[in-house]
C-alpha positions in Angstrom: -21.5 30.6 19.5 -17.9 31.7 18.0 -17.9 34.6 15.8 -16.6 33.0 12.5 -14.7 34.1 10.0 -14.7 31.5 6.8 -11.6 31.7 4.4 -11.7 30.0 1.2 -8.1 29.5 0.0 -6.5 29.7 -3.7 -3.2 30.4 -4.8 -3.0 34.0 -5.1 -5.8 35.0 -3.0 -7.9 34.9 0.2 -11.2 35.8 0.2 -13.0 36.2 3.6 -16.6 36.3 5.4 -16.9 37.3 8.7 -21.0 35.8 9.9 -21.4 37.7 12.1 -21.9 40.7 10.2 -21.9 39.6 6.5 -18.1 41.7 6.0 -17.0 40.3 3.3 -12.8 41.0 2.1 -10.3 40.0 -0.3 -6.9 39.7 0.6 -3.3 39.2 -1.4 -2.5 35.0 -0.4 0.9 36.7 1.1 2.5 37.7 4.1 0.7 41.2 3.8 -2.5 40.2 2.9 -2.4 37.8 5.7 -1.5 40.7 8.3 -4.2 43.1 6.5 -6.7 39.5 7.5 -5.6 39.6 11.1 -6.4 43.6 11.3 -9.9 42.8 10.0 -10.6 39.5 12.5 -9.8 41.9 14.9 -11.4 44.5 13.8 -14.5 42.5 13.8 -13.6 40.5 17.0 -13.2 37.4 15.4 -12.8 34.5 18.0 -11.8 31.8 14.9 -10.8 31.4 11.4 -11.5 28.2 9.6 -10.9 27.5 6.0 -10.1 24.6 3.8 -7.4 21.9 3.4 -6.1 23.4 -0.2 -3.0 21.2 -0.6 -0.6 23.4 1.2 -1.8 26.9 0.5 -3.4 27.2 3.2 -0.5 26.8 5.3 0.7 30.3 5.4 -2.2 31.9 6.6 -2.4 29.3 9.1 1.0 30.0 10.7 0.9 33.7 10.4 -2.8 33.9 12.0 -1.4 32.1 14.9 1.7 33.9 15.3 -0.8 36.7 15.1 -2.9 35.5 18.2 -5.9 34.6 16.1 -7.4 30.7 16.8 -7.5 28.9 13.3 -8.7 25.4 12.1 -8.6 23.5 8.9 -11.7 21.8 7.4 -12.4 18.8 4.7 -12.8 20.7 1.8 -15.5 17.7 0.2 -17.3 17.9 3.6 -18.0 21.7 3.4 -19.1 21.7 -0.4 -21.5 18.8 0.8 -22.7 20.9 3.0 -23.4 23.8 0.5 -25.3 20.6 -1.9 -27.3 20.1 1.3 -28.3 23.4 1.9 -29.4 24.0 -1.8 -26.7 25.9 -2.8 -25.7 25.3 -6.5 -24.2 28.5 -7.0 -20.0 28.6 -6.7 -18.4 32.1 -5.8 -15.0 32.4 -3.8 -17.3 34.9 -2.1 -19.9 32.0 -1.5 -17.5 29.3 -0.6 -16.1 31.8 2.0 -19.9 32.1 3.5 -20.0 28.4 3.2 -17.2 27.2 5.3 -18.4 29.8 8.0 -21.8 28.5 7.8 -19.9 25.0 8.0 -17.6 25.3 11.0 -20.7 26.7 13.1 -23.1 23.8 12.0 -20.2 21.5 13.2 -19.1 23.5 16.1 -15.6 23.3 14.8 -12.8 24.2 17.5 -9.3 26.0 16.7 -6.6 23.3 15.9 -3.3 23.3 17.8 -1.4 26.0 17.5 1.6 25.4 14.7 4.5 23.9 15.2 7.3 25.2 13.3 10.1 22.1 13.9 7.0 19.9 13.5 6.8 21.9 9.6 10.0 21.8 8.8 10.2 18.1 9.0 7.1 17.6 6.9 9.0 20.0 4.6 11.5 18.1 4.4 10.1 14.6 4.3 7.6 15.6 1.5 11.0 16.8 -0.6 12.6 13.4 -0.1 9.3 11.4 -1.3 9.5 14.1 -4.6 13.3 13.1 -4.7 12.4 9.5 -4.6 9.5 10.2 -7.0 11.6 11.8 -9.5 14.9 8.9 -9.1 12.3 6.6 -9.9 11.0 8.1 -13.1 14.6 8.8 -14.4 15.8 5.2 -13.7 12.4 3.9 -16.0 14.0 6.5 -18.4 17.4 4.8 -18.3 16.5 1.9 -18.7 14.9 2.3 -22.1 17.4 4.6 -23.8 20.0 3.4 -25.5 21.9 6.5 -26.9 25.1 7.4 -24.8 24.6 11.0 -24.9 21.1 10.9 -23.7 22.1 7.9 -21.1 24.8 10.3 -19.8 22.5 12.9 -19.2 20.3 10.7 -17.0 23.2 9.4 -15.4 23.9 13.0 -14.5 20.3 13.6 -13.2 20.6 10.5 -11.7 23.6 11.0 -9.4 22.2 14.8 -8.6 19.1 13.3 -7.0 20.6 10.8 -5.3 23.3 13.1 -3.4 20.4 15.0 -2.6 18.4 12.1 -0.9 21.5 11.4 0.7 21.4 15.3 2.2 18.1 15.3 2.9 18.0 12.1 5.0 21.1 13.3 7.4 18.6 16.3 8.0 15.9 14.4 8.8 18.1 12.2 10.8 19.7 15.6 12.8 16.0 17.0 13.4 14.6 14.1 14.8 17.7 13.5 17.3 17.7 17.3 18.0 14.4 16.6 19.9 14.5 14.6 22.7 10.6 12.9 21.7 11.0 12.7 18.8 14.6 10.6 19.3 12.8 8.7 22.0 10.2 7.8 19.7 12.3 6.7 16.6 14.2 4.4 19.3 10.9 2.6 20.4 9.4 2.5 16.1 13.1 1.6 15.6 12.5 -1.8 18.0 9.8 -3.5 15.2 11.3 -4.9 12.8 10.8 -3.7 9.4 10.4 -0.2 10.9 13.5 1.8 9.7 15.0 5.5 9.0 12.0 6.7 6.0 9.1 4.7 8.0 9.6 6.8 10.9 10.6 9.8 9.4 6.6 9.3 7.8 5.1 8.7 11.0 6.8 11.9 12.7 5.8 14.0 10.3 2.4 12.7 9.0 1.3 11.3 12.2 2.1 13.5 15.3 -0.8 12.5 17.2 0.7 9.0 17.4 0.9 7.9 21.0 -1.6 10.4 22.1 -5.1 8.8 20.7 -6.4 5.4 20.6 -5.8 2.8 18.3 -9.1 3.1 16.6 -8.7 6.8 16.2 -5.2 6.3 15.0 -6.3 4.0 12.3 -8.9 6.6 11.1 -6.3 8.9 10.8 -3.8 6.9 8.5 -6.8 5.3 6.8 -6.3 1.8 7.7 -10.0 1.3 9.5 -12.6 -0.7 8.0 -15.4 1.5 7.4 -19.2 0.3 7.7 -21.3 0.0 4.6 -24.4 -1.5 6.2 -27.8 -0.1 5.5 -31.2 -2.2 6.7 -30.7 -6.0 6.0 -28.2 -4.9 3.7 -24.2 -6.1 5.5 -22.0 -4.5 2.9 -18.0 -5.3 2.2 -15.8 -3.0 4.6 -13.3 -0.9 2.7 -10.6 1.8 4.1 -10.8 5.2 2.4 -9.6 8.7 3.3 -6.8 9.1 5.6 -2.9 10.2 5.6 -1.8 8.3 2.3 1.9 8.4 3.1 1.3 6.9 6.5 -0.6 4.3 5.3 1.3 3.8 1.9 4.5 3.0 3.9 2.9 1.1 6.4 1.8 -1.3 3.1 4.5 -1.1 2.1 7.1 -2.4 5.3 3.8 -4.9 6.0 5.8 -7.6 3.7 9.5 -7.1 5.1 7.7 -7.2 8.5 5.9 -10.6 8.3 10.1 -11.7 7.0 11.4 -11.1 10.6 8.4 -11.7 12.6 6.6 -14.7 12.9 3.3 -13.5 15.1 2.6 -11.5 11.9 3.7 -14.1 9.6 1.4 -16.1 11.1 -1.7 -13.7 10.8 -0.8 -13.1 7.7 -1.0 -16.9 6.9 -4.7 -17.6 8.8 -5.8 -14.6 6.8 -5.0 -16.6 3.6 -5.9 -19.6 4.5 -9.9 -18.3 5.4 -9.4 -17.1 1.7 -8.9 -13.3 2.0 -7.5 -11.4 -0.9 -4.0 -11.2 -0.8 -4.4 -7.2 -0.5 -6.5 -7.4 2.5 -4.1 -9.6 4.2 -1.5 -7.2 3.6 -3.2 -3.8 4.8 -4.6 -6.2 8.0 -1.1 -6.6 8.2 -0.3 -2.9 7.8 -3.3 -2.2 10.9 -1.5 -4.1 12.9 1.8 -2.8 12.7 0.2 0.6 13.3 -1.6 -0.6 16.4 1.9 -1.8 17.7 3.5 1.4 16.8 1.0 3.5 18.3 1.4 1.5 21.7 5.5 1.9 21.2 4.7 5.8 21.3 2.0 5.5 24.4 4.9 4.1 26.0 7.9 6.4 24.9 5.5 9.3 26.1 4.8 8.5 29.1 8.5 7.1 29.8 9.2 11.2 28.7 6.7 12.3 31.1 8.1 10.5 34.0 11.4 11.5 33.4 10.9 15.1 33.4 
């Protein structure tokens, strides 16, 4: 068994338990503290760090304990405190929660993830700035819209403009990073040949999705949340929903699903029987959406393997 060291994650902090020999630490959520983490995992010949997805603040100490030789993975932060209900823990310490997610990832026999890419984060970087962009254009617009004094319509018009030349940055450097890399070009050509699939949609799937191409299609669907889940228990056959998942992938898949069924007519068609045997008009659409992914995923098996042969 892996000696363990469980980090629970906040903002300013990291505070760490080591199983193997109840050490427990706290650390400054910084480059420093992060290198005074690694001395003690070495120190206590720690073979893996795991802590919880935190929105991002994890992400530090995930890099830096790499780029410091030291395996890490990242765990569902509602599937660890499940796992503190289930072993009667009520109780909620940072000190706790750090013993938790080490009991956790040995329960589960979690594994180190892959090792961080940094191109791989800088296009997330950037993609998640351009959805806040979008976000933010969006709100100012509504804004507009309902004001009707000049000097505060200037203003927005101001704000406006500002976030627009910045989308209009920000998507050259997307563009620049993806064609710097020779898969990830090769792989916007083949999501570039569906229809309905442009510049944002595949910016999304390189930087949400990197296992595309790599997994099957029902793991790929897991992943972006588009897989009917089971609900059956005894006699009881209950209504298949999707849940969970990367909500950017699947958002934008939604989202093309309509501009896709315009230019094709395969999944206008589908999208038509699944009206006509009387599904929702929201289930058509993410069956839709599944679909497209399906196709994409294959685009990228193919792209891959074209890569591979080449070199």
């Amino acid at each position: 068994m892996l000696n363990i060291c469980g980090v629970d994650v906040s903002k300013n902090v990291l505070d760490a338990f080591v199983a193997s020999s109840g050490t427990y630490a706290r650390f400054a959520n910084d480059a420093d503290g992060i290198a005074a983490l690694a001395v003690l995992c070495r120190a206590e010949d720690v073979e893996l760090v795991v802590m919880e997805a935190t929105g991002g603040q994890e992400r530090m100490a995930y890099l830096l304990l790499w780029q410091a030789g030291i395996g890490c993975a990242v765990v569902n932060a509602a599937a660890v405190r499940y796992h503190a209900r289930s072993k009667g823990l009520l109780e909620k310490t940072d000190r706790i929660d750090a013993a938790v997610i080490a009991s956790f990832a040995a329960m589960k026999d979690v594994q180190a993830g892959d090792p961080p890419d940094v191109d791989q984060l800088h296009l997330k970087a950037l993609v998640t700035r351009l959805s806040q962009i979008t976000c933010d254009l969006t709100v100012q617009k509504q804004r507009l819209s309902s004001c009707d004094d000049a000097e505060a319509r200037a203003s927005l018009d101001e704000v406006i403009s500002l976030l627009k030349r910045q989308a209009r940055h920000i998507e050259g450097e997307i563009a620049s990073v993806i064609d710097d890399d020779p898969l990830w070009a090769k792989l916007a050509e083949a999501f570039s040949s569906i229809k309905g699939v442009a510049g944002r949609t595949i910016a999304i799937l390189m930087a949400e999705l990197p296992e595309i191409g790599l997994i099957s299609n029902k793991a790929v669907s897991k992943l972006a949340g588009l897989a009917p889940l089971a609900d059956d228990s005894g006699k009881r056959k209950g209504q298949r929903h999707i849940r969970g998942g990367r909500e950017r992938v699947r958002s934008i898949l939604y989202v093309i699903s309509w501009i896709a069924c315009k230019y094709d007519n395969s999944l206008a068609a589908f999208h038509r029987r699944l009206i006509e045997a009387g599904k929702p008009k929201m289930v058509a659409r993410i069956a839709v959406a599944h679909k497209i992914l399906v196709r994409l995923n294959a685009k990228a098996r193919e792209a891959r393997m074209e890569m591979q042969i080449a070199t």
